[in-house]
Each structure stands twice: as structure tokens, then as C-alpha cells.
C-alpha positions in Angstrom: 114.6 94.5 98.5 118.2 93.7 99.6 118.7 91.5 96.6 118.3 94.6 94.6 120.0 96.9 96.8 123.3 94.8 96.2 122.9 94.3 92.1 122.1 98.0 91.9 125.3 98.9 93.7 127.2 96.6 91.6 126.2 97.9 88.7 126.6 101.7 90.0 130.4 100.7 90.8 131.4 99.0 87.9 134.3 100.3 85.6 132.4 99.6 82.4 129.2 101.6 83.6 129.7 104.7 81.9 126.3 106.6 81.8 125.6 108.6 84.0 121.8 108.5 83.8 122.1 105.0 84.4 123.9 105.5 87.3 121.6 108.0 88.7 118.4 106.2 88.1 120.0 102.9 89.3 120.5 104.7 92.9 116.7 105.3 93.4 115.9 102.4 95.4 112.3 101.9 96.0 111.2 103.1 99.1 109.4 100.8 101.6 105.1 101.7 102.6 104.8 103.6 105.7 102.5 101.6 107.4 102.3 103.1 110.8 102.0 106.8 109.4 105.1 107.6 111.5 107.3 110.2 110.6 110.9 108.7 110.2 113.4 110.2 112.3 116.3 112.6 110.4 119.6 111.2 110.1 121.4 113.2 112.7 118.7 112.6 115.0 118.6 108.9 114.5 122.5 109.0 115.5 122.2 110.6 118.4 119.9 108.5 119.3 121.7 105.4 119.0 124.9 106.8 120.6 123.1 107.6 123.7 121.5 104.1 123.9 124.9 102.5 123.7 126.5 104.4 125.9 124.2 105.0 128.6 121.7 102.6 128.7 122.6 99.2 130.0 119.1 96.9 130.3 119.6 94.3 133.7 117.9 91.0 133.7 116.9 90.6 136.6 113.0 91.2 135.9 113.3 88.7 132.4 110.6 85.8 132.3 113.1 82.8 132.9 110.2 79.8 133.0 108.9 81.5 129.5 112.2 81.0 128.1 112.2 77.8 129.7 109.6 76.4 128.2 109.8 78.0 124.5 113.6 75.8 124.7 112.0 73.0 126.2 108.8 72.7 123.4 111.6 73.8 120.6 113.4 70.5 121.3 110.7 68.2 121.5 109.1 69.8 118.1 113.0 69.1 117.0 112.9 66.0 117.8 109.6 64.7 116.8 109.9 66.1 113.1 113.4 65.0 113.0 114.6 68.9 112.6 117.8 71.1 112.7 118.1 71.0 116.8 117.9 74.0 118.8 120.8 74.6 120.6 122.2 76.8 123.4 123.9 79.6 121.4 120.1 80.0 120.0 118.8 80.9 123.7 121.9 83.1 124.5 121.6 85.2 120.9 117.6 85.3 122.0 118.9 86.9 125.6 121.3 89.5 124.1 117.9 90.1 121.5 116.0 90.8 124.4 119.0 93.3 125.9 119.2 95.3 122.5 115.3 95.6 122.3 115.2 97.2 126.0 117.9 99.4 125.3 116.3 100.8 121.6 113.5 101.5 123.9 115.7 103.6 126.7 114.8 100.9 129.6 116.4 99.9 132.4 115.3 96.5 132.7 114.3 93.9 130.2 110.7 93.2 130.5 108.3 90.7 128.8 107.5 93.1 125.3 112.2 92.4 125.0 111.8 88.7 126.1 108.6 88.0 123.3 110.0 90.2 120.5 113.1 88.4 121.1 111.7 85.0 121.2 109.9 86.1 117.8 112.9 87.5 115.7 114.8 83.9 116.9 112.0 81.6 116.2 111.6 83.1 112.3 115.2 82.8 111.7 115.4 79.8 113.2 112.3 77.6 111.5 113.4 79.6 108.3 116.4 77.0 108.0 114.3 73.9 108.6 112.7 71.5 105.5 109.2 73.1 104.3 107.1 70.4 105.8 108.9 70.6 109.4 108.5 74.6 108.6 104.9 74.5 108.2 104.4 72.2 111.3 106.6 74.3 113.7 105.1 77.7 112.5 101.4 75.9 113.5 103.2 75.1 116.5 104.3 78.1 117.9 102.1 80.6 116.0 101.5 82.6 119.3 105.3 83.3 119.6 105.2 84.7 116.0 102.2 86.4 115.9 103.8 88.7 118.6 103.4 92.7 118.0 102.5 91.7 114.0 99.8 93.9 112.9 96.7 91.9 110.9 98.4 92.7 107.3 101.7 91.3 108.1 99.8 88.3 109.3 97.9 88.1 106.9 100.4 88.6 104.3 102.7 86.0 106.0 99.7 83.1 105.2 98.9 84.2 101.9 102.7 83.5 101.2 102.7 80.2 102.8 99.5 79.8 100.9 101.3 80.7 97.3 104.8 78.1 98.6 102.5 76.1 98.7 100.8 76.5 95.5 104.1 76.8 93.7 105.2 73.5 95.2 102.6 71.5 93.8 103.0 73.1 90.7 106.9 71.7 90.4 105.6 68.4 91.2 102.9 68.4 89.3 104.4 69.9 85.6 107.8 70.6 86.2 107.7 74.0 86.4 105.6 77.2 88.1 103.8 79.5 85.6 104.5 83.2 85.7 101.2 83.9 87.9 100.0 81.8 91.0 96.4 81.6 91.5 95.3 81.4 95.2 91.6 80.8 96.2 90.4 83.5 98.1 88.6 80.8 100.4 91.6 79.2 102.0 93.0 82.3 103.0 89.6 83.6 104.7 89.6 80.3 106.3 93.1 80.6 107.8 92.5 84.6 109.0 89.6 83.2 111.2 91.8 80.8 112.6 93.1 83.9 114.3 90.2 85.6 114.6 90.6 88.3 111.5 87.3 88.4 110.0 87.4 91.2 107.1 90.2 91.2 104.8 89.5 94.3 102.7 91.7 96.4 104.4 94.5 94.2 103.5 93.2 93.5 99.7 93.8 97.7 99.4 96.8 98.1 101.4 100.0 99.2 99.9 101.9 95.8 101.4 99.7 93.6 99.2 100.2 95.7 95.9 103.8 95.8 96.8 104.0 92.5 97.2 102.4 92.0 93.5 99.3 90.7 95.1 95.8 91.1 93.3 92.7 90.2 94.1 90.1 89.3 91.5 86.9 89.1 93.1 84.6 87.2 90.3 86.4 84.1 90.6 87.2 84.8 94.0 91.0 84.2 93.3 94.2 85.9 94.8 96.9 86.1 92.0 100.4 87.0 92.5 102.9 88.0 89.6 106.5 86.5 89.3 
């Protein structure tokens, strides 16, 4: 999505665009699903909003789960150092602390509570084992799936493992012949197996959800096969 936001806007500002149909079809970005059938807040109301927050709301720390944070660092390292990883360092727990501040504050509260300290924890724990080698990747998202599967509804989870299911897919396929073909086949079974590992049981509502389709996800139900489009 941001890929295409910056080419489109290349391509709108260039001096050797000249059609204007072009231009005005090439500013339609697509939008993203709705999947919490919230109304999105307008503009000026969104501004407000965020003005206020900055200015008067100042989140203390005083009631912020120290030993969780503790421990998270503590279990980060020795994953680090067992897979031979990018180490966690310092600057990762204070950018996780001013996380948890900016979450309390979006939310108008006076005092970060657990909800800031785990979302926080989750946001640096994606970015942060999104840098590592896949294998070490694979092992520390096992690791610390219950940090990660904070406040994710069951489609983003489940969407999340059918990806790591198709990496991995894709992988073998470069080792295998060189190159990936145009559409990745997925068997149905392997993710149903990993969705009752945490307890998701019926995946239909995922197999018709806008995400998947969006995603250029299909499911073909003969075979029993997941396919996804590049």
C-alpha cells in the first residue's frame, strides 16, 4: 500500500506527465476494508482531536508493569543469544516506554496501564524480529507469540500464518527451481493445523473476509488448497 502510494505520487508530479486523466485516476488510491464497521472520524475532528491529546494529556508511569518489561528484555536476550540474532538493546526498551506513553495519551488517560505497556511491547517486538534472518524470525515469533497476538482480531492472525505459511512455500521454491511461480499453492491442512494451535477452530469467516481477497488470497476447496496470486 505505501509502495504504491509513493510511485503514484511520482508519477502524478512528474514534468513529462501530461494527461490529465492519468493524473486523476492515478490519485485514487485504494482504500483499505473496514473491518471494525467503525465510522472514520472527519478530518477536522480527527485534528482536534490530536491537538488536545498533545497538549493536555500527559500519561505518568507510575502504574506501568516494570517486572513485565523486565522479563520480555530479559527472554529477548537470551532468544538473542541462543539463535545468534541482531541483540536487543536499550534504545529498544526506551522507544517501547515512549510506545506505551503515546498509546495512553491517543486514548485520553492519565496513566499508562497494562492495554499501553502490551500494545507497546507488540508494535516493538514486530519491528524488531522483522529485521532478523528468516529462520531466527520464525523461532522468535513461536517464541513470543502471546506478545504478538495482543489485541489482533482472529483474521489478522490468521492472515499473519497463512503468510508465513506462503514465505515459506516461496522459499522452498527458490531453492528448489530457482525461481517462484506466479501462484503459490498452500495446503489448506497446515493452516487449520496452525489456527488450533491458538485455539481458532472455523476459518470460514476468514476465507470470505475482505482482508483475504485483498490480500489476493483464494481458497479452492476440492483440492483443499489456499492460492495466492503474485
Amino acid at each position: 500500500m505505501l509502495a504504491r502510494f509513493v510511485v503514484g505520487s511520482h508519477v502524478r508530479h512528474h514534468p513529462s506527465n501530461k494527461d490529465e486523466e492519468g493524473l486523476a485516476g492515478s490519485a485514487q488510491e485504494p482504500a483499505m476494508p473496514n473491518t471494525y464497521n467503525v465510522e472514520p472520524l472527519p478530518q477536522e475532528v480527527l485534528k482536534k482531536y490530536i491537538i488536545y491529546a498533545k497538549e493536555r494529556v500527559h500519561p505518568k508511569l507510575n502504574q506501568m508493569d516494570q517486572d513485565k518489561v523486565a522479563k520480555m528484555y530479559s527472554d529477548l536476550r537470551k532468544e538473542s543469544m541462543a539463535t545468534g540474532s541482531i541483540p536487543i538493546t536499550v534504545r529498544h526498551i526506551e522507544s517501547m516506554i515512549r510506545m506505551a506513553e503515546a498509546h495512553a495519551r491517543i486514548h485520553l488517560r492519565d496513566y499508562v496501564i497494562e492495554d499501553d505497556v502490551n500494545m507497546a511491547i507488540r508494535v516493538m517486538l514486530e519491528s524488531f524480529i522483522d529485521t532478523q534472518k528468516f529462520s531466527v524470525m520464525r523461532s522468535m515469533r513461536k517464541t513470543f507469540a502471546r506478545y504478538l497476538s495482543f489485541r489482533r482480531d482472529n483474521n489478522e492472525l490468521l492472515l499473519f500464518i497463512l503468510k508465513q505459511l506462503v514465505a515459506e512455500q516461496v522459499t522452498y521454491q527458490r531453492n528448489r527451481f530457482g525461481a517462484q511461480q506466479d501462484t503459490i499453492e498452500v495446503p489448506e491442512k497446515d493452516l487449520v493445523d496452525k489456527a488450533r494451535q491458538i485455539n481458532i477452530h472455523n476459518l470460514s469467516a476468514f476465507y470470505d473476509s475482505e482482508l483475504f481477497r485483498m490480500n489476493k488470497f483464494s481458497c479452492d476447496l476440492k483440492p483443499k488448497v489456499i492460492l495466492q496470486q503474485f
